[in-house]
C-alpha positions as CSV (number, residue, x, y, z in Angstrom):
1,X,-87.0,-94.1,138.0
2,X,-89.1,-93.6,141.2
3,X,-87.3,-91.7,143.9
4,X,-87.3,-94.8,146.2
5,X,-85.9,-97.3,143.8
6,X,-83.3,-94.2,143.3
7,X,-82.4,-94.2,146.6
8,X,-81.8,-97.8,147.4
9,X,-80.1,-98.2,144.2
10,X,-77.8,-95.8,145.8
11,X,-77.4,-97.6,149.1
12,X,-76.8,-100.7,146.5
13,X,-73.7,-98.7,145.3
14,X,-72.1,-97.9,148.5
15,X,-72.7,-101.5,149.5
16,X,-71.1,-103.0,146.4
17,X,-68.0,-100.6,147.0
18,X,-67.3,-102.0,150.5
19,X,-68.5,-105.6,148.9
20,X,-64.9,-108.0,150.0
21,X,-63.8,-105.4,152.8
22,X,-66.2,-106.6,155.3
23,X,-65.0,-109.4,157.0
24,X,-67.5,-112.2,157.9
25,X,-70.2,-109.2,157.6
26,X,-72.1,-108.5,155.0
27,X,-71.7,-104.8,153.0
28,X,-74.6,-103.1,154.0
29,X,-75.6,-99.3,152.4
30,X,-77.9,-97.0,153.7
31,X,-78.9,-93.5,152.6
32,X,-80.8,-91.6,155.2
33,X,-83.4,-88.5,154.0
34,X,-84.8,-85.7,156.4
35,X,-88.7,-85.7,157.0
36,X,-88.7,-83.1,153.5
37,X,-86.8,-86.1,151.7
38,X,-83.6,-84.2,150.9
39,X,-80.4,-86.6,151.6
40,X,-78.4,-86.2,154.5
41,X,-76.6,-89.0,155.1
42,X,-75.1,-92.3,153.4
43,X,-73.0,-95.1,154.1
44,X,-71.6,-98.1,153.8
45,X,-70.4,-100.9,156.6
46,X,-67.2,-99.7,157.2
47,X,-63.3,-102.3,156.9
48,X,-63.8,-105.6,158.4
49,X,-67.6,-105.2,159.1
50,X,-67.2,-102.4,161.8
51,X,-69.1,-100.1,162.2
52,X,-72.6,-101.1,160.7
53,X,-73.5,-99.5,157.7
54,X,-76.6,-97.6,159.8
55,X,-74.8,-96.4,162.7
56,X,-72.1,-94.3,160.5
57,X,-74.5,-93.1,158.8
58,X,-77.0,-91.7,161.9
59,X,-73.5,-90.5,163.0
60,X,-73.5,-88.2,160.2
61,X,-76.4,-86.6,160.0
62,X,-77.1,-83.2,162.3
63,X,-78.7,-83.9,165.7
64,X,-82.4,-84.4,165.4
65,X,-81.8,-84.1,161.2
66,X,-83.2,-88.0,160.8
67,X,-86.1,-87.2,162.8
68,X,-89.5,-88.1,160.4
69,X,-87.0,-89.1,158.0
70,X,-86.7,-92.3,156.0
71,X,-83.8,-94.9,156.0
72,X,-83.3,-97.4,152.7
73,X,-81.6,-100.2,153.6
74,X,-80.0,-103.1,151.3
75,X,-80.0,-105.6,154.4
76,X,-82.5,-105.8,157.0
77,X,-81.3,-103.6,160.0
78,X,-80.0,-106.0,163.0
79,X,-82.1,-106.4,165.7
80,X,-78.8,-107.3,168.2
81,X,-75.3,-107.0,168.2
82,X,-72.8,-109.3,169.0
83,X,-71.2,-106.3,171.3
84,X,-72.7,-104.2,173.6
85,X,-73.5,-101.5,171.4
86,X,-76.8,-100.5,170.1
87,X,-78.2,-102.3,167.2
88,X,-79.0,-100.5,163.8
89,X,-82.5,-101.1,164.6
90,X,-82.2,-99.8,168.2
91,X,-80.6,-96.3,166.5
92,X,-83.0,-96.0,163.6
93,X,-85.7,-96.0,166.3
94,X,-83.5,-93.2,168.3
95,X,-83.1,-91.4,165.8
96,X,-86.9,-91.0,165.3
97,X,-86.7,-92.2,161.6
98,X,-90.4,-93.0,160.5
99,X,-90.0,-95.2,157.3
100,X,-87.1,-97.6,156.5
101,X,-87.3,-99.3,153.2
102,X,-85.4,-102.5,152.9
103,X,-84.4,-104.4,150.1
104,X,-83.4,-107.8,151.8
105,X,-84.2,-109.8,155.0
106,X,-81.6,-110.4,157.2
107,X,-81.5,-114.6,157.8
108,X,-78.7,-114.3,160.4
109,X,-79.6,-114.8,164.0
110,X,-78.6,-111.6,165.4
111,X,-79.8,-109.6,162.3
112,X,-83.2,-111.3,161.7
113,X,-86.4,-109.4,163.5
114,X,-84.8,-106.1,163.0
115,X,-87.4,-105.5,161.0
116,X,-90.2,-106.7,163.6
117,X,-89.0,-104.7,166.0
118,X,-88.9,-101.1,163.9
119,X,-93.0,-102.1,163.3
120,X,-93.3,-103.0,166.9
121,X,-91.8,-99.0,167.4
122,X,-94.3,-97.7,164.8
123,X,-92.1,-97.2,162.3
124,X,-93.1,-98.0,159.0
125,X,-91.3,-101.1,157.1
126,X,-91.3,-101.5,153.3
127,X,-89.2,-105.3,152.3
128,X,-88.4,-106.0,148.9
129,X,-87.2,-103.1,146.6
130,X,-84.6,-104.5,144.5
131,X,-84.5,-107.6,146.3
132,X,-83.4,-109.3,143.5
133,X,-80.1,-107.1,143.5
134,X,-79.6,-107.7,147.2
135,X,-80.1,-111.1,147.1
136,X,-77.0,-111.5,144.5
137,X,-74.8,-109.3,146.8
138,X,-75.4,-110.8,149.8
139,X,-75.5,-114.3,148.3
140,X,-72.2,-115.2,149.4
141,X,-73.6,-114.1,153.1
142,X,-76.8,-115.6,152.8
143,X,-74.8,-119.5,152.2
144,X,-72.5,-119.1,155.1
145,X,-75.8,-118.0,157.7
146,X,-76.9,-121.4,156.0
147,X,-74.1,-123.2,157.5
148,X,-74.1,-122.1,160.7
């Protein structure tokens, strides 16, 4: 197994684990490795969808630590939040994180251009490993943004 699809299947994990404790949000995971690829931080979105599944895990990691680093992702980072703090796509870009690998778009309002915006910061954006997995998970999700 490549060391990518390793990784996300890992941020997969965590976000199944919290799948049903989220609230109206969706269980995101996210495993964050330093510029040298060693992990140093992972996490899920935490009991009834607060907080996002990136910002505990940038919380984690030493100061600086993400820097060069890369960020896999099983749902597209958001580009704003419904409160006033920062979105995951706003820290990731903080944090100085060069690559973030996604395995899903985000098709809610708030979450949707995340993605644009890390590009726009010159990070590097990979969409679609393990899609098919994220798509199943976050099918539930995906039919109530549908609604709205």
């Amino acid at each position: 197994m490549s060391t990518h699809r390793r990784h996300m299947n890992r941020a997969i994990e965590l976000a199944q684990m919290q799948h049903g404790r989220t609230g109206a949000n969706p269980s995101v995971g996210c495993v964050i490795l330093d510029r040298d690829a060693r992990l140093i931080a992972e996490a899920a979105t935490g009991d009834g969808g607060r907080p996002h599944a990136e910002q505990l895990a940038l919380a984690n990691t030493p100061v600086g630590a993400a820097a060069g680093g890369t960020a896999y992702v099983t749902l597209e980072p958001c580009r704003v939040r419904s409160t006033v703090d920062a979105s995951c796509s706003q820290r990731l870009i903080a944090a100085g994180i060069a690559k973030v690998v996604i395995a899903t778009r985000d098709p809610h309002p708030q979450g949707a251009g995340g993605a644009d915006r890390l590009r726009e910061a010159g990070i590097e954006v990979e969409i679609g490993l393990l899609q098919n997995i994220a798509d199943a998970l976050y099918r539930d999700f995906f039919a109530s943004v549908a609604k709205e």
